[in-house]
Structures are given as structure tokens and as C-alpha cells.
C-alpha atoms as a printed R data frame, in Angstrom:
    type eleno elety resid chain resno       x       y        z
1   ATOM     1    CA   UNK     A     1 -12.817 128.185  -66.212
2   ATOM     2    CA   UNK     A     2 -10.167 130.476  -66.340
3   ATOM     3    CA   UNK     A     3  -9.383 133.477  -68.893
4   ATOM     4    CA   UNK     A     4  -5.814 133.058  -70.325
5   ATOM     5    CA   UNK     A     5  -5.369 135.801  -73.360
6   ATOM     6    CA   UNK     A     6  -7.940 137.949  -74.609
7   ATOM     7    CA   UNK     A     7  -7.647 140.287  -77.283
8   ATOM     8    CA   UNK     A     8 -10.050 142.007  -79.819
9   ATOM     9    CA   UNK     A     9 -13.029 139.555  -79.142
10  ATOM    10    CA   UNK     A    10 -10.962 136.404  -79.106
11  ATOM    11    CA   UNK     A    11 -10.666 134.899  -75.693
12  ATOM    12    CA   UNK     A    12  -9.020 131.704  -74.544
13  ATOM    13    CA   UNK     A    13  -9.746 130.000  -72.071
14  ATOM    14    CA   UNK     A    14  -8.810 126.783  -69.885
15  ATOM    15    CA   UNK     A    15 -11.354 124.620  -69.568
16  ATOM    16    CA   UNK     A    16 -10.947 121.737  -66.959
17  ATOM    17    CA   UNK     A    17  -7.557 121.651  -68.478
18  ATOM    18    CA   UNK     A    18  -8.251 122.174  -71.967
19  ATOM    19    CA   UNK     A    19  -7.507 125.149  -74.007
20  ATOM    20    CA   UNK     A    20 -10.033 126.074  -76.329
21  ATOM    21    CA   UNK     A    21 -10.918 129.846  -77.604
22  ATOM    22    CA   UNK     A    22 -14.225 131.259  -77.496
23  ATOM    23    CA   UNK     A    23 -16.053 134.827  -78.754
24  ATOM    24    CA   UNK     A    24 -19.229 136.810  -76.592
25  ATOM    25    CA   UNK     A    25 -22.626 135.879  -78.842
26  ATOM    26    CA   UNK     A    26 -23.947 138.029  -81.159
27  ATOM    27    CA   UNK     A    27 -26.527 136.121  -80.790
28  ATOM    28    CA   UNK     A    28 -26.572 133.407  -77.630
29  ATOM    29    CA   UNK     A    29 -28.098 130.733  -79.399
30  ATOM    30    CA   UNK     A    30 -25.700 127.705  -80.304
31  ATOM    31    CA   UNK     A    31 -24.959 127.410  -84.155
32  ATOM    32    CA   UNK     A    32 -23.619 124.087  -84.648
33  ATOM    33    CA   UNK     A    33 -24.268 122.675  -80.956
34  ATOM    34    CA   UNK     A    34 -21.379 124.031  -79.376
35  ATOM    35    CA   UNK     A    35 -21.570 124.756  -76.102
36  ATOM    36    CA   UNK     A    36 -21.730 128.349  -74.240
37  ATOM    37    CA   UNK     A    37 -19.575 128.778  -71.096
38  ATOM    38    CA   UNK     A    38 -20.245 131.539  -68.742
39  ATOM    39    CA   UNK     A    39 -21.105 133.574  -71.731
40  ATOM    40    CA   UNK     A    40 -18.272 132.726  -74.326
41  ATOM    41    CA   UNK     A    41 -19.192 130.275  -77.487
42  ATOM    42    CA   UNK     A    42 -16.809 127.491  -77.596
43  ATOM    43    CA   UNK     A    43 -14.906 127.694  -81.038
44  ATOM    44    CA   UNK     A    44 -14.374 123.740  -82.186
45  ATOM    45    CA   UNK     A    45 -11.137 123.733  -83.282
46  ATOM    46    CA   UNK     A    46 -11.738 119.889  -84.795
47  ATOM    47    CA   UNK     A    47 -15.116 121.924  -86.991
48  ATOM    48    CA   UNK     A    48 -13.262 125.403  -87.243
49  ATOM    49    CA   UNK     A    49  -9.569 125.585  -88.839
50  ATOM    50    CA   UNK     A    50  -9.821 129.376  -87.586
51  ATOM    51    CA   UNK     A    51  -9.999 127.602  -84.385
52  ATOM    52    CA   UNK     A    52  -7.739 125.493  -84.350
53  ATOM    53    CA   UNK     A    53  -5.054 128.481  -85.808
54  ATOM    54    CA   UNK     A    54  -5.908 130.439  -82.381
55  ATOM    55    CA   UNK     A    55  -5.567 127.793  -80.279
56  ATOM    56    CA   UNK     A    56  -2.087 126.755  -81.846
57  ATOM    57    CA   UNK     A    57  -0.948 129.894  -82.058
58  ATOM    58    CA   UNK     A    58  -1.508 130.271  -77.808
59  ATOM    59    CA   UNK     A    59   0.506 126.986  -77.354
60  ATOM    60    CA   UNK     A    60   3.268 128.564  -79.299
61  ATOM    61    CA   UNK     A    61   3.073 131.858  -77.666
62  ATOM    62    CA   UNK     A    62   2.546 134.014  -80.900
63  ATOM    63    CA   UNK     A    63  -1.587 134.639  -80.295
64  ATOM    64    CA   UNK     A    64  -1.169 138.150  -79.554
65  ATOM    65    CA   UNK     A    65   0.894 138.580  -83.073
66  ATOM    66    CA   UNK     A    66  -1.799 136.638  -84.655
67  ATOM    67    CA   UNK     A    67  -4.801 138.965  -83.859
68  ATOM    68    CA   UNK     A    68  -2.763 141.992  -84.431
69  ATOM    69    CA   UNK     A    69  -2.345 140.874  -87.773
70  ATOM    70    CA   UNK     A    70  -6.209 140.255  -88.525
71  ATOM    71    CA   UNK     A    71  -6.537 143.682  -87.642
72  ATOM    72    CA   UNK     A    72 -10.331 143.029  -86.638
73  ATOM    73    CA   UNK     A    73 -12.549 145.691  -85.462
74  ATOM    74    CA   UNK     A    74 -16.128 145.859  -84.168
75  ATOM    75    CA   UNK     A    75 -17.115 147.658  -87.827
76  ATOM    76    CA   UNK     A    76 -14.425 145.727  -89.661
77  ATOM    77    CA   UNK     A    77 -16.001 144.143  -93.369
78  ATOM    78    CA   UNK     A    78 -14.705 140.332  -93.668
79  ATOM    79    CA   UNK     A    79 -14.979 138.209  -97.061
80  ATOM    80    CA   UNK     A    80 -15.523 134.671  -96.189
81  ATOM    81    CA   UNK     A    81 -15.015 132.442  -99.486
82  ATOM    82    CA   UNK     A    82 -16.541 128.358  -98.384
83  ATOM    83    CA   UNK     A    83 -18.989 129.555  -96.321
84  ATOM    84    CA   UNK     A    84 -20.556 125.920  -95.991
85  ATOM    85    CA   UNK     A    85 -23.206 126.164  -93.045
86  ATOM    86    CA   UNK     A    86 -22.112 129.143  -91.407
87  ATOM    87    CA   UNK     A    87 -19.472 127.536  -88.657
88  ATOM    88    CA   UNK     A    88 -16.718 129.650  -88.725
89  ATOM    89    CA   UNK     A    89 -18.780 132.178  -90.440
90  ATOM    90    CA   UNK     A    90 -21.197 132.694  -87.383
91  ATOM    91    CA   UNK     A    91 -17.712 133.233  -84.774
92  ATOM    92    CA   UNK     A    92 -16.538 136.148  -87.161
93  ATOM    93    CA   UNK     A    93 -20.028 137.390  -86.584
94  ATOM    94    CA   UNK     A    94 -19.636 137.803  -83.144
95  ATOM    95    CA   UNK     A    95 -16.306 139.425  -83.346
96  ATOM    96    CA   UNK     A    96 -17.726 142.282  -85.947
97  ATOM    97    CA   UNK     A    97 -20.986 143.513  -84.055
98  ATOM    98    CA   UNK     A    98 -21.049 146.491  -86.309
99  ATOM    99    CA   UNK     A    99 -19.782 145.210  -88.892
100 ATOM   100    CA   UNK     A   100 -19.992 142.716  -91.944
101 ATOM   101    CA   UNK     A   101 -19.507 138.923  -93.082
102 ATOM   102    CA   UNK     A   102 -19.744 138.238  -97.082
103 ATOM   103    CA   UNK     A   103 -20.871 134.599  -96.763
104 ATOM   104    CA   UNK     A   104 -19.885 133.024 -100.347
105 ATOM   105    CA   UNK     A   105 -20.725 129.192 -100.881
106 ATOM   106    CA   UNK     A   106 -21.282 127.129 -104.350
107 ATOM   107    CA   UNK     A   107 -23.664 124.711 -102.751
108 ATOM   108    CA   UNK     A   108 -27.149 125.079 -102.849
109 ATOM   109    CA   UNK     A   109 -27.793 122.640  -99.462
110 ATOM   110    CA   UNK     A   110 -25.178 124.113  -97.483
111 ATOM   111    CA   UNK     A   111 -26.971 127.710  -98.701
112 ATOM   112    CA   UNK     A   112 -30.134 126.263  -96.765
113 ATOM   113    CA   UNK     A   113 -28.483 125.993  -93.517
114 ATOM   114    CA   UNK     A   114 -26.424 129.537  -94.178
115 ATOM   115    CA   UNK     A   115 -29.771 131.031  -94.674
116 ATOM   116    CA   UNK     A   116 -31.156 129.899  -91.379
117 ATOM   117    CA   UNK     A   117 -28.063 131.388  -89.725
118 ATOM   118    CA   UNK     A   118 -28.283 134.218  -91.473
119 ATOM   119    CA   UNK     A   119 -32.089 135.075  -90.656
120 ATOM   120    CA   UNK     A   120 -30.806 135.024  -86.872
121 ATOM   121    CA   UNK     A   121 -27.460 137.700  -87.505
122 ATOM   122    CA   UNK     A   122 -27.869 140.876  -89.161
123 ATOM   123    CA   UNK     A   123 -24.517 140.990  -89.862
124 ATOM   124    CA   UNK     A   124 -23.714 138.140  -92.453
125 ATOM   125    CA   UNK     A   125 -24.708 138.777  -96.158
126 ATOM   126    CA   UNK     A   126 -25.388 135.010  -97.829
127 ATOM   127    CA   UNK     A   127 -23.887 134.510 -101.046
128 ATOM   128    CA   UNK     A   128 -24.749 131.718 -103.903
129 ATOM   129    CA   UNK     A   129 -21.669 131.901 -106.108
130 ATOM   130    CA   UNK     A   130 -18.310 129.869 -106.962
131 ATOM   131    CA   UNK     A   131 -15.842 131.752 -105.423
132 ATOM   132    CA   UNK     A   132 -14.005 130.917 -108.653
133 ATOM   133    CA   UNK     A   133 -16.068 133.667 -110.359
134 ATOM   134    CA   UNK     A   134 -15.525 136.852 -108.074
135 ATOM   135    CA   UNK     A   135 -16.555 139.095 -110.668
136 ATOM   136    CA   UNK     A   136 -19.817 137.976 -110.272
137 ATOM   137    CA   UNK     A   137 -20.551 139.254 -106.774
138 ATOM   138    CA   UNK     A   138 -19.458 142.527 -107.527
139 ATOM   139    CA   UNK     A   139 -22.482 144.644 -107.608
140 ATOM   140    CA   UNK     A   140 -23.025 143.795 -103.736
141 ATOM   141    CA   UNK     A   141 -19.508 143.497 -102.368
142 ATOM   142    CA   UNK     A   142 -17.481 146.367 -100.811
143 ATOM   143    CA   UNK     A   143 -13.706 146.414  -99.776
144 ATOM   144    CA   UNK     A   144 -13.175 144.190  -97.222
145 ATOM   145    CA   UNK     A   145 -10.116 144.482  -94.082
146 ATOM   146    CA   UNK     A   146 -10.091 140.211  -94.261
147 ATOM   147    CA   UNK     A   147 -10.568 137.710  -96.779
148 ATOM   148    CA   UNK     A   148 -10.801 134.290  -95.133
149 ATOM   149    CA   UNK     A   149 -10.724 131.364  -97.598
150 ATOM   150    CA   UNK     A   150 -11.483 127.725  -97.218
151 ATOM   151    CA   UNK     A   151 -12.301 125.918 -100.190
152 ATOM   152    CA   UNK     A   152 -11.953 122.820 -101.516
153 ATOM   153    CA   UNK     A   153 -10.466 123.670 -104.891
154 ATOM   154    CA   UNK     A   154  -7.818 122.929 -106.929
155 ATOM   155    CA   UNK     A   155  -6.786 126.181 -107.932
156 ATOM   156    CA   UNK     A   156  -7.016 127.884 -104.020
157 ATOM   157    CA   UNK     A   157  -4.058 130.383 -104.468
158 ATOM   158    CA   UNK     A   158  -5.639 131.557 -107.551
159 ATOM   159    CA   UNK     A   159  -8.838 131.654 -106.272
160 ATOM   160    CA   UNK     A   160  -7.456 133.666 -103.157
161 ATOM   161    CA   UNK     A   161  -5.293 135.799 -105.954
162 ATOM   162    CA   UNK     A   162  -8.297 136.554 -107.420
163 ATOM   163    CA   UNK     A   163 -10.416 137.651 -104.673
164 ATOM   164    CA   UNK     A   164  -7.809 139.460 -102.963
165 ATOM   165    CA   UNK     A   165  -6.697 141.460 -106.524
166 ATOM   166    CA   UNK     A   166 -10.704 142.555 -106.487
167 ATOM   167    CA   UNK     A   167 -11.618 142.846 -102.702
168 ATOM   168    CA   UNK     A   168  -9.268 143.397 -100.308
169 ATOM   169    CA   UNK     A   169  -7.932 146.596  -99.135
170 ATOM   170    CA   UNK     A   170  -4.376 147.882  -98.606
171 ATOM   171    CA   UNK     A   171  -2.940 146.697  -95.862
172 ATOM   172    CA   UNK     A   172  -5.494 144.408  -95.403
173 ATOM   173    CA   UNK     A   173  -5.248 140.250  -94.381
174 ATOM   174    CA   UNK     A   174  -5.572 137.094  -96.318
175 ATOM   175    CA   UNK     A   175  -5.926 133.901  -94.460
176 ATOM   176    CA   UNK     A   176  -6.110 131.216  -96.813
177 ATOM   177    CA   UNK     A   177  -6.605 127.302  -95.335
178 ATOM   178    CA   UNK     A   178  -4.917 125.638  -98.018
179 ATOM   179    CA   UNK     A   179  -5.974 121.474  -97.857
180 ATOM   180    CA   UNK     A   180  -3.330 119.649  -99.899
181 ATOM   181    CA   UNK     A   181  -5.385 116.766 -100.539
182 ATOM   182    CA   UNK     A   182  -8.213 118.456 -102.681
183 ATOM   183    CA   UNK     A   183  -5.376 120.442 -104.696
184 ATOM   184    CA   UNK     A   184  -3.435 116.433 -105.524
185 ATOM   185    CA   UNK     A   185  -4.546 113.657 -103.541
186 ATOM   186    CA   UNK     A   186  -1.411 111.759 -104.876
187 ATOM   187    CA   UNK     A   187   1.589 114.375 -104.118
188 ATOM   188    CA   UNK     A   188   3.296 114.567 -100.753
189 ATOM   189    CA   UNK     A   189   0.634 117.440  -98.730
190 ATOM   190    CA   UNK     A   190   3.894 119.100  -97.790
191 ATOM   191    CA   UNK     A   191   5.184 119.807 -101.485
192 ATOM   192    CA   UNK     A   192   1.645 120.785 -102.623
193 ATOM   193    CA   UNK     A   193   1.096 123.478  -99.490
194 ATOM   194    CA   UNK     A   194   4.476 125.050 -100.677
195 ATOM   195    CA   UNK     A   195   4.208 125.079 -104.252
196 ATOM   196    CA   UNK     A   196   0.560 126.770 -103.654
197 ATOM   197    CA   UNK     A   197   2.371 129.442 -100.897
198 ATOM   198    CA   UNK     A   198   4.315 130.234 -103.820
199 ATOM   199    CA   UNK     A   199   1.503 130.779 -106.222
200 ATOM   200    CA   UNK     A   200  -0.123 133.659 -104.079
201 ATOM   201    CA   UNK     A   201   0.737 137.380 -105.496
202 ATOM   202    CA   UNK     A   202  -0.130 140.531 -104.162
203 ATOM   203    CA   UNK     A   203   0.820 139.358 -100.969
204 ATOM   204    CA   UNK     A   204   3.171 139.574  -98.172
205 ATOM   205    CA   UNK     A   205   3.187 136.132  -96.231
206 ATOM   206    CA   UNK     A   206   3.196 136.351  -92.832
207 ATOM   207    CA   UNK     A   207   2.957 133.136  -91.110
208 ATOM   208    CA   UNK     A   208   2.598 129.142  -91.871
209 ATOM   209    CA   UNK     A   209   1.329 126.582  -89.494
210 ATOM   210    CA   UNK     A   210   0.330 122.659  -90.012
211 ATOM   211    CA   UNK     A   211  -2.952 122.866  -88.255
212 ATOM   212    CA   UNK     A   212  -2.371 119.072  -87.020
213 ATOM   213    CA   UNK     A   213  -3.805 117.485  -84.880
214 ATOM   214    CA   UNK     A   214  -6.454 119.250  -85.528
215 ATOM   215    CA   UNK     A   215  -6.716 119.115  -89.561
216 ATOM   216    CA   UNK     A   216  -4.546 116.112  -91.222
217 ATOM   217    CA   UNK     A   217  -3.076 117.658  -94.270
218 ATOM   218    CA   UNK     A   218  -4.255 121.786  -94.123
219 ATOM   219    CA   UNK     A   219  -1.769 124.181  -93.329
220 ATOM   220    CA   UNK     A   220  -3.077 128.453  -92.615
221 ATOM   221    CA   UNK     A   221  -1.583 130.803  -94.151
222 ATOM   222    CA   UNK     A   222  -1.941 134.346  -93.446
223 ATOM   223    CA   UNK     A   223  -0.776 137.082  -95.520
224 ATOM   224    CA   UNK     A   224  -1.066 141.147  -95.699
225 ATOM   225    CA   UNK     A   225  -1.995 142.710  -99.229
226 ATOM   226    CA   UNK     A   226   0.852 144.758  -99.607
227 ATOM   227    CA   UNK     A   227  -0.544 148.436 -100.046
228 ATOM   228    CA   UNK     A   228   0.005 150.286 -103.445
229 ATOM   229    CA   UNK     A   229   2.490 153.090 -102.637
């Protein structure tokens, strides 16, 4: 195994000739039977999209840009909208020790599996709610420095919009995984990723990528909320 890039808690690494990224364990028990390598978690990039962003954004050379603009601390807060059964949710748990994940998922069976992961990490805060309907997660939410979003939703800019408008700090990132296919299963993916790019407000885009081969058909965006002057 060798270390190639490692920055803020995100390392990658080559892997009998394979690049994959990985983050130390909060808690070094596998999560989704993934394996751990001299101490790093393997991030799936084929169960993550977060994943597979990294690991395409090393190939292309633009990984240190990438992590500079998550702006992730230790202590940072992060607002994860499509929870499911804690995945990618238990990987930004590792990379904010001290701080906090806002687990939101609609379903009550993937809730069941979230709450088994959650019993194990101090640091993510399970959420039963439509991320449709931020409003009603107010009383326990905080402003957040990320709001990670992976639904599958029609309406994901406005759900993002939404979420962002209520949540997310100055200054602060949006990555949204937008899948084409659960916004119009008929339209050409590549018309219905840019006509939902153009739907976000509030935001400053920074960066598109087709997360092929990875994901057929979901493209990463990730944004800055432009800070009120």
C-alpha cells in the first residue's frame, strides 16, 4: 500500500494498483463490510458517490482543490440529506471527530440500520424526516459548514435550495449528487443534470463531474453559499 495525497482526513491510497481513498476510524469496526487497511477504511466508490468524487478528482489532478473547498474540520457541523443506512454518512464521521453529522432519511427501514450506526458514533444525530420539509427539523438543527445531498427526488435543486436557504452558513459548501434518472427517466441524463445546475440559487457553483464509471447517470456538484455582504 502506498499513501498518494492526503489532506484533511482524506487519504488515497494505491492499493495493489488500485486507487481507492480511505479515512482513520472513528470507530474501527466495518460499517458496510468494507475492508480496513493498515488502519484506513476503504471508501467504496461503486456504494459511496462521495467516493467516487475523491477518487476522480485524484485521476484528474484537482483533489487538493476539492478538499479545500469542503472546508472540513475536526469540529466542522455537516447536514447529510438521504442518509439511507449510514454509508457515506459513517466516512464523514470519521473525518469530524469533534464534530457533527445531521443524518436525515424518509425511510423508516433504512432508519433501523442508521440507528445501529448511530448507537456506535457519538457524532451522527439520526433524523426521520423528508428532506422535502426542512422546516421541520428545525428545533434540533444548527448551522452547518456542509450540506451533502443525495436523494432520489424529483425536485433535488429545490430540495438543496431549500436546505441550503435554512442551514448552511456563509461561505459554506453544497455538494449535491444530482441522479438524472429519478428527476425524468425519459429525458437525455445530460439535459436534466443541466437544467437542475441551473435551478440551484444562493449558490456559487464550483465544479461538475459525471461520476461514471462509477455511477451511470449522477453527476456532483459542488457549490459555495455565497456569503451575505
Amino acid at each position: 500500500m502506498q499513501i498518494l495525497e492526503d489532506i484533511s482526513g482524506i487519504t488515497v491510497l494505491d492499493i495493489s494498483g488500485e486507487t481507492r481513498v480511505g479515512t482513520s476510524p472513528k470507530v474501527s469496526v466495518p460499517v458496510y463490510g468494507e475492508r480496513i487497511v493498515e488502519g484506513f477504511r476503504i471508501w467504496d466508490p461503486h456504494r459511496s458517490k462521495m467516493a467516487a468524487l475523491l477518487i476522480k478528482s485524484h485521476l484528474a489532478g484537482t483533489f487538493k482543490r476539492l478538499v479545500s473547498d469542503l472546508n472540513l474540520t475536526p469540529s466542522s457541523k455537516v447536514l447529510y440529506l438521504g442518509a439511507a443506512t449510514g454509508t457515506t454518512a459513517s466516512h464523514f464521521s470519521d473525518l469530524v471527530p469533534a464534530g457533527l453529522v445531521y443524518a436525515v432519511e424518509f425511510s423508516a427501514r433504512s432508519m433501523r440500520d442508521l440507528l445501529v450506526l448511530c448507537a456506535a458514533r457519538d457524532n451522527i444525530i439520526p433524523i426521520l424526516e423528508d428532506a422535502s420539509s426542512p422546516e421541520r427539523y428545525s428545533p434540533i438543527l444548527e448551522p452547518v459548514d456542509l450540506v451533502y445531498q443525495d436523494v432520489a427526488q424529483r425536485n433535488q435543486a429545490e430540495i438543496a435550495n431549500r436546505n441550503v436557504e435554512l442551514y448552511l452558513k456563509g461561505g459554506g459548501a453544497l455538494v449535491l449528487m444530482i441522479k438524472a434518472r429519478s428527476i425524468d427517466v425519459t429525458a437525455d441524463p445530460r439535459v436534466v443534470y443541466k437544467a437542475e445546475v441551473e435551478r440551484l440559487g444562493g449558490v456559487e457553483v464550483i465544479s461538475v463531474a459525471d461520476l461514471r464509471p462509477y455511477h451511470r447517470d449522477h453527476w456532483a456538484v459542488v457549490a459555495r453559499r455565497v456569503a451575505e455582504s
